[in-house]
C-alpha positions as CSV (number, residue, x, y, z in Angstrom):
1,X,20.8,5.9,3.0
2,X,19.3,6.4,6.5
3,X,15.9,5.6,6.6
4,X,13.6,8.2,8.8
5,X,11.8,6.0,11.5
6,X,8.2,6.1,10.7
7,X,7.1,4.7,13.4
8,X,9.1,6.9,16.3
9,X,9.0,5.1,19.9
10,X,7.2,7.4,22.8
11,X,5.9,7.5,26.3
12,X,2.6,5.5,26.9
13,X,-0.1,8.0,27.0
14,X,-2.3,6.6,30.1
15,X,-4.8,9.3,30.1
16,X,-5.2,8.3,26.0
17,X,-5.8,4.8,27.0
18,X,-7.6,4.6,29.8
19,X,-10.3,7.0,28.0
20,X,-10.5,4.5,25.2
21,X,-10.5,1.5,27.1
22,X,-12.2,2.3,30.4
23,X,-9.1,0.6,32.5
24,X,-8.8,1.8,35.6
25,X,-7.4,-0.9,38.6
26,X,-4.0,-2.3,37.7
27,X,-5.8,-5.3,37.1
28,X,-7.6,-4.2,34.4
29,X,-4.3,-2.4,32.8
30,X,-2.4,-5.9,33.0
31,X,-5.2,-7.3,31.6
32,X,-5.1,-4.7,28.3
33,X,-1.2,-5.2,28.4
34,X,-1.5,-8.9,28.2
35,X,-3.9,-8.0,24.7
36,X,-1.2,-6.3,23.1
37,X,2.0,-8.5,24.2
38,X,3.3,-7.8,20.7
39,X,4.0,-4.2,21.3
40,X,5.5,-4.5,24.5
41,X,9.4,-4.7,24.8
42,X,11.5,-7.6,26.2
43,X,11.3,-8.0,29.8
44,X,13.2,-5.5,32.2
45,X,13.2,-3.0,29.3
46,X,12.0,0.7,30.2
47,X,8.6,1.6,29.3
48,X,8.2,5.7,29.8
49,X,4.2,6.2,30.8
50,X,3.4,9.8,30.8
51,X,2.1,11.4,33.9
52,X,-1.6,11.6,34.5
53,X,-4.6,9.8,35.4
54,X,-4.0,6.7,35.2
55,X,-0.2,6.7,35.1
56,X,-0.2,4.9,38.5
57,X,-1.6,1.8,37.5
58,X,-0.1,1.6,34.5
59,X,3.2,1.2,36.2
60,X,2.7,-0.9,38.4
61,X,1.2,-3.3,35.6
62,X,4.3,-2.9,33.9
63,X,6.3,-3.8,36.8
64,X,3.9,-7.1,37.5
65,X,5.0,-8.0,34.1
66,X,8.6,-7.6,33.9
67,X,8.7,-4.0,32.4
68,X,10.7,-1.6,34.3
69,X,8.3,2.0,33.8
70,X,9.4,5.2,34.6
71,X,6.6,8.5,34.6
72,X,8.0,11.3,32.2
73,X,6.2,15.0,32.1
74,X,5.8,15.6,28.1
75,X,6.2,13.7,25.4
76,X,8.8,15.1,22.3
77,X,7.2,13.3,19.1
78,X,4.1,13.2,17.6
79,X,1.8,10.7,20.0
80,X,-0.4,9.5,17.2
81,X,1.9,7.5,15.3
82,X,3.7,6.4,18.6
83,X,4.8,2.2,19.6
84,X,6.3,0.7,22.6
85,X,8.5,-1.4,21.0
86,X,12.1,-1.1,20.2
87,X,13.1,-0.9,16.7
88,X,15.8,-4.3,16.5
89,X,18.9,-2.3,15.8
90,X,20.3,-4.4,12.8
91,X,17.9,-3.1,10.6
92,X,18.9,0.6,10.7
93,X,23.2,-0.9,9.8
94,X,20.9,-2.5,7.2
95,X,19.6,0.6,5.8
96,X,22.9,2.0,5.9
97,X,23.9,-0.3,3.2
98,X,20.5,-0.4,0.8
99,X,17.3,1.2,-0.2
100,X,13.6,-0.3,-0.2
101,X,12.6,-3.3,-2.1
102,X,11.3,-6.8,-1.7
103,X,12.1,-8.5,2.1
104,X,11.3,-12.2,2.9
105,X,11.0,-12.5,7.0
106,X,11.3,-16.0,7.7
107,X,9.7,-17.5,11.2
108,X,8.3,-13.8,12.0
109,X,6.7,-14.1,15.1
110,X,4.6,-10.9,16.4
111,X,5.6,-9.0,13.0
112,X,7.9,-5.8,14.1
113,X,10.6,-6.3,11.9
114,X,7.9,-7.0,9.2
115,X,5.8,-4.3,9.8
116,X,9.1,-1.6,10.4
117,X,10.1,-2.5,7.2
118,X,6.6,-1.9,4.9
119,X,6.3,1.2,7.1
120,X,9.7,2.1,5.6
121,X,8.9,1.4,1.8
122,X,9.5,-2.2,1.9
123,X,7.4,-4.8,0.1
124,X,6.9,-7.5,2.9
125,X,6.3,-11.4,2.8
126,X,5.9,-12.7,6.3
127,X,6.1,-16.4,6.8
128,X,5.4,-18.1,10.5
129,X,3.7,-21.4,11.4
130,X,1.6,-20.1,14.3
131,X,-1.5,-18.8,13.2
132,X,-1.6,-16.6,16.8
133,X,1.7,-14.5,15.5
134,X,0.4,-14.1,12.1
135,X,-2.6,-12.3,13.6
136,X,-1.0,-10.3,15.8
137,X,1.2,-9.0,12.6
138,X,-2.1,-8.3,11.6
139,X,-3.5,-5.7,14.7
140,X,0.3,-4.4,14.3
141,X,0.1,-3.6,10.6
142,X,-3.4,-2.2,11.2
143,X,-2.2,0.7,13.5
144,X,1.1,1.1,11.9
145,X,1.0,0.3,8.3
146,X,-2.0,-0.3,7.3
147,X,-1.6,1.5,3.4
148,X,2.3,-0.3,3.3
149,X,2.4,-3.9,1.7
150,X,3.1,-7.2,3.9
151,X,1.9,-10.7,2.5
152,X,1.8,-13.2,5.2
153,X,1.7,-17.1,4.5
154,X,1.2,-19.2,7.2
155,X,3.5,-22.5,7.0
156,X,5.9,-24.8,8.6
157,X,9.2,-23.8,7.6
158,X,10.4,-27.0,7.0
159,X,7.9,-28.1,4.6
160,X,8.3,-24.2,2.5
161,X,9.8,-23.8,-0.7
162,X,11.2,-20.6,-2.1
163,X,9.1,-19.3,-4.5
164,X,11.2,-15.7,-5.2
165,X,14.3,-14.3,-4.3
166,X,14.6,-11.2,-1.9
167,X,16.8,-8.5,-1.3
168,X,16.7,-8.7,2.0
169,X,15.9,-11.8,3.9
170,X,15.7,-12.5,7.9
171,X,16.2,-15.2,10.1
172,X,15.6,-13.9,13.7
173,X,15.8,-16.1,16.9
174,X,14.1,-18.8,14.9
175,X,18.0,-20.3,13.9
176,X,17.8,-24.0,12.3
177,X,20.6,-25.0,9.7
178,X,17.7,-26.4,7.3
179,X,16.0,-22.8,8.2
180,X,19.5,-21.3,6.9
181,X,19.8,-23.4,3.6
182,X,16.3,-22.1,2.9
183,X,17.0,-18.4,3.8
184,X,20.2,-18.7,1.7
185,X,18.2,-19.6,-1.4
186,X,15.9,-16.5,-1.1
187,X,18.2,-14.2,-1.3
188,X,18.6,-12.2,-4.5
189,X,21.8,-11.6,-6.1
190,X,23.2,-8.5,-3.9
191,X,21.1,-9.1,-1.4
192,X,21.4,-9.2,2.5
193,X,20.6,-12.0,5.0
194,X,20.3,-10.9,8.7
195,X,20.6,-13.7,11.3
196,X,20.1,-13.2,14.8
197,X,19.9,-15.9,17.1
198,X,21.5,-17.0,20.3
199,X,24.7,-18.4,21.7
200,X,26.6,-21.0,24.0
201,X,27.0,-17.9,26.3
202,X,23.2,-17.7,26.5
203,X,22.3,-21.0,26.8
204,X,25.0,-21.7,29.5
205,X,23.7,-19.1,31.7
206,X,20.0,-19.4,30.9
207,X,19.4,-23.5,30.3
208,X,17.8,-23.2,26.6
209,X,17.7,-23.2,24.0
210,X,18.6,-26.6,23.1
211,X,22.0,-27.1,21.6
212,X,20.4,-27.6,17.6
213,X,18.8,-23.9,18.1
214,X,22.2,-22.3,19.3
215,X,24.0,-20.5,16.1
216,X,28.1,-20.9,15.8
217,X,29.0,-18.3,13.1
218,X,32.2,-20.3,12.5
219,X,30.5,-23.1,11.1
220,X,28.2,-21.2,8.6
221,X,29.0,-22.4,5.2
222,X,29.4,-19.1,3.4
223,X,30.2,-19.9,-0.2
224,X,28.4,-17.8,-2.5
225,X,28.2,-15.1,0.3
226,X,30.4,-12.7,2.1
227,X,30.4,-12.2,6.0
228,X,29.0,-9.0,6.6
229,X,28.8,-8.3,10.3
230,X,29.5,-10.9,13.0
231,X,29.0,-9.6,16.1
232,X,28.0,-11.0,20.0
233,X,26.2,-8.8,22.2
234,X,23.9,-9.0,25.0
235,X,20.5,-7.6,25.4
236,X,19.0,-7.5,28.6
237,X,18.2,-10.7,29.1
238,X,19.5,-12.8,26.1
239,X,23.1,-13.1,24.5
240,X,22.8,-13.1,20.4
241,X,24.6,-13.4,17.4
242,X,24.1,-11.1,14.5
243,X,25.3,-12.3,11.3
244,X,24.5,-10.5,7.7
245,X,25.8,-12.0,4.7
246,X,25.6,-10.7,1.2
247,X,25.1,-12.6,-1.4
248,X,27.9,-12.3,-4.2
């Protein structure tokens, strides 16, 4: 089943914005970008700003924080329901593969993947230890989701203990082998777990992370699962691993 994208990416509507926020120097938009660092993409990704008052500044804030904007004439999709973010492509191979139910999102940070997935029909427990990314799922389910179902717990992942099993349970860029022994135990019988996380590739041309946070697929113990997808890829400005596994 393909899900349909609920929340559909579109070109930042600066006349929108700068009417409900009053910016209007480029210091005040990098100051309203910095607000909503969740939404925004990873660096160096394009950002499409429609042209228009305020289109100007809006750019060049983008570019003073990494973005790389471009000014588009019209905008294709609906504008109300609209997000800068890009939708992590592993969940739509995902979705290819299963249909709505209960997902566990382990170390979730800002709360995309979390609130993607409610927004698609998915009952949602977020768990993170910083109370800051737990709030910022919050303002992100609150314009996206805000009727869809997400729990949030706020704890150290090394102290939790699985409570339920999941259908679907994710460990993105927060890879720790004890992390993966816990993920492993949350996932239902048939169900998927999605790692991302990154490699020797990345950390030899970047510096970090350190060596314990840097995942070799070929050392995953994998009994009781079979290997999914395994694939290397860059993006931008990282070099990942994507593992799924599905529990037998």
């Amino acid at each position: 089943m393909i899900w349909k994208d609920r929340l559909p990416i579109a070109p930042l509507d600066s006349n929108r914005v700068q009417r409900e926020t009053g910016a209007q120097t480029v210091y005040d938009w990098i100051n309203l970008f910095n607000g909503f660092q969740a939404e925004l993409p990873e660096p160096f990704a394009v950002i499409d700003v429609l042209e228009g008052v305020g289109s100007k500044e809006a750019c060049e804030a983008l570019r003073a924080l990494r973005r790389n904007p471009r000014t588009v004439r019209s905008a294709s999709i609906n504008m109300g329901s609209n997000r800068l973010w890009n939708i992590n492509p592993i969940l739509y191979e995902i979705a290819d593969r299963t249909n709505p139910s209960t997902a566990l999102d382990l170390g979730c940070g800002a709360g995309r993947d979390a609130v993607w997935l409610a927004a698609n029909g998915w009952e949602v427990t977020a768990v993170d230890r910083l109370q800051t990314n737990l709030d910022w799922l919050k303002k992100l389910r609150a314009a996206y989701a805000p009727n869809d179902a997400i729990h949030w717990v706020l704890a150290n992942l090394n102290e939790a203990a699985p409570e339920n099993q999941y259908d679907l349970v994710l460990l993105h860029y927060c890879w720790d082998q004890n992390y993966f022994e816990l993920a492993k135990k949350c996932v239902a019988q048939g169900g998927y777990l999605s790692i991302l996380a990154h490699t020797f590739t990345h950390r030899n041309c970047f510096g970090n992370p350190r060596e314990a946070k840097i995942l070799d697929s070929k050392e995953l113990n994998l009994e009781g699962f079979e290997l999914v997808i395994d694939r290397k890829f860059w993006s931008i400005d990282r070099h990942s691993v994507s593992v799924v596994l599905r529990r037998l």
